[in-house]
N, C-alpha and C positions, 0 to 999 in steps of 0.2 A: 929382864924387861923385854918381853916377847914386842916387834914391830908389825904391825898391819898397815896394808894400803886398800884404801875403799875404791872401789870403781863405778859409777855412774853415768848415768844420760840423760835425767834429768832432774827433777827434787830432790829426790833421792832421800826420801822420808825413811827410809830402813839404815842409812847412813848416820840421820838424824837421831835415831832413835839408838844406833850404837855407840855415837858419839856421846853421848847424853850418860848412856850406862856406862861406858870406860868413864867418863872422867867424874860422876857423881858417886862411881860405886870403887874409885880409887881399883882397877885392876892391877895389875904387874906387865901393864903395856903401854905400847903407845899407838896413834894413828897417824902413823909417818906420813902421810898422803893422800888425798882426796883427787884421783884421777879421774876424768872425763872426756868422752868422743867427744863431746860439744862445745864448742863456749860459752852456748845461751844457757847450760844446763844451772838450775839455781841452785843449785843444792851447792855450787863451787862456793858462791856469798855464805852461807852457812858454813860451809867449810872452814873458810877465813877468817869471818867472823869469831869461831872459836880457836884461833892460833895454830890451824892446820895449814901445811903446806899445800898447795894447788897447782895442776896439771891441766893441759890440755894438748892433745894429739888427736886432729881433727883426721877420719877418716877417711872424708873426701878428697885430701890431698894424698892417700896413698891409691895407688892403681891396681892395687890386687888384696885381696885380704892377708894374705900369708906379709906382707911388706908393714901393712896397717900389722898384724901382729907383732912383727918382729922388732918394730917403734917402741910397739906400747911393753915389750918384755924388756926393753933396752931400760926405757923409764921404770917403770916399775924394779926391776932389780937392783936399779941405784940407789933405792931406799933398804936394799937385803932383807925385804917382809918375811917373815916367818910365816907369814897369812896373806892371803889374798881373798878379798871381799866382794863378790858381787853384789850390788843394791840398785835392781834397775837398770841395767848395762845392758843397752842394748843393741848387744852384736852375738853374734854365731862366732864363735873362735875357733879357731882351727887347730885340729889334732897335736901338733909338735905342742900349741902354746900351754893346751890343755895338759899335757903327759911332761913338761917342764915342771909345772905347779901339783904334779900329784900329790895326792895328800897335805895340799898344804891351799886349797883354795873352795872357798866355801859358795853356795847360790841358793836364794829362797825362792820358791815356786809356789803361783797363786792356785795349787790344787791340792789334794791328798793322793800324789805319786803313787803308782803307776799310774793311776786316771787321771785323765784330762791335760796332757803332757801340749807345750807348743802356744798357741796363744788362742784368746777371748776362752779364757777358760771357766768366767763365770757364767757364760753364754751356754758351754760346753753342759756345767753342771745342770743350769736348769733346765736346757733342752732334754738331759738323762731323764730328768725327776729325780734326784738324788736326793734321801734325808737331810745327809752332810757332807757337809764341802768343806776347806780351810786350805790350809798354808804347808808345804814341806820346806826344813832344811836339809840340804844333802853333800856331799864331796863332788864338786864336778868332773864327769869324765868325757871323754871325747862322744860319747851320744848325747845329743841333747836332752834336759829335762831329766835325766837318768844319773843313776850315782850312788853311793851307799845314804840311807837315811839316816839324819844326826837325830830330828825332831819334827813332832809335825801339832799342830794344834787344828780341831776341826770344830765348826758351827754349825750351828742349825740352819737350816734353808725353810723360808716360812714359804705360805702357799702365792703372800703375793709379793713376793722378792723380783724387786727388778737388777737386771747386771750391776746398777750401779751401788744398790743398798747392800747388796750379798758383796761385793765388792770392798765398800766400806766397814762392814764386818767380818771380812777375811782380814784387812790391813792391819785391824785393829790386833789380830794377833798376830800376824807376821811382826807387830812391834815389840812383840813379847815372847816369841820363841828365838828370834832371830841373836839380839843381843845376847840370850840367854847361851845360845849356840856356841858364837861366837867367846863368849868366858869361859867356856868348856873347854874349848878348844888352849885359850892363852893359860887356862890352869893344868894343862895339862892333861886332862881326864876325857879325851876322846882316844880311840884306840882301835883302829882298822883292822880287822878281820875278816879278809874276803871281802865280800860282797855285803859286809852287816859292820855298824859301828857299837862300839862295848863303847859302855859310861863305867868310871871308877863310881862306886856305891855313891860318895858324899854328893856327886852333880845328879847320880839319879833321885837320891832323894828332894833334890829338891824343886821336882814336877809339881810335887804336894800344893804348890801356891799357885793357883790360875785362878784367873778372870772368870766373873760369872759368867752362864750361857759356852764354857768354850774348853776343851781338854785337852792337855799335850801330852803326847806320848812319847816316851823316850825311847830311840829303839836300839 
């Protein structure tokens, strides 16, 4: 029974949507913890709500970041994650905390990595003119936005897309590779190489099923 801890800032809809697949699709894990910088953050109610344990280590009470990190590794490790979740977390972490959790800590990004890395990225995509836009998952590493890619699913960008509709059509697969990701991982079948992540055959095959309008690529 592999253990994960989610991390959030606020809804934390990608938490929701992991929580939902572990415990509907019965994995061989659990979600040890639902951590949060905030307390207003709602997604902690959610959390709770389904029999998750709940955190909070407010950032504004540490004076420096490396201090605010070395709180949240403290907590965090006392649940021994096998995994660490980003969903909406948002802070810059700093290198030691990032190179503690190597290989072992995931973050979904509302772009198709390498473009449009950092934030208002669906701002970024239509100021490009880009066909398609979507979602990466990757291993986070001390650069930001940067990391080996696990999965990525990409959308269409129509001519009159405003940030917030290409937005809501980004999420809508972030809800669906993310989890996916994440099972990959607790089964075992992600596998770092360099700079590139391998899928064990059985998790590649099963890209075959996506949402209309939207393709994931296993990389």
């Amino acid at each position: 029974m592999r253990s994960i801890v989610i991390l959030i800032s606020g809804r934390g809809s990608n938490m929701e949507a992991i929580v939902r697949a572990a415990q509907g699709e019965q994995w061989p894990a659990k979600i040890s913890a639902v951590i949060s910088n905030r307390a207003d953050a709602s997604g902690l109610e959610f959390a709770a709500a389904h029999g998750i344990p709940t955190e909070v280590i407010p950032n504004r009470e540490y004076a420096t970041r490396d201090r605010f990190d070395a709180a949240l590794r403290e907590k965090i490790d006392a649940y021994a994650p096998d995994l660490v979740v980003l969903a909406g977390f948002m802070r810059i972490l700093t290198a030691p905390f990032v190179e503690h959790y190597k290989g072992r800590m995931l973050n979904i990004h509302p772009s198709l990595l390498p473009s449009f890395p950092g934030l208002a990225t669906h701002r970024q995509a239509l100021a490009a003119g880009v066909k398609l836009h979507g979602a990466t998952v990757h291993f986070v590493t001390p650069d930001l936005d940067h990391g080996p890619i696990v999965a990525q699913a990409c959308v269409p960008v129509q001519e009159d897309d405003s940030e917030e509709v290409l937005a809501e059509r980004v999420l809508e697969q972030e809800h669906v590779i993310y989890p996916r990701a994440v099972r990959w991982f607790v089964e075992g079948r992600l596998a770092l190489d360099g700079a590139r992540v391998r899928l064990a055959p059985a998790a590649a095959e099963a890209v075959a099923a996506v949402p209309d309008e939207a393709s994931v690529i296993a990389i």
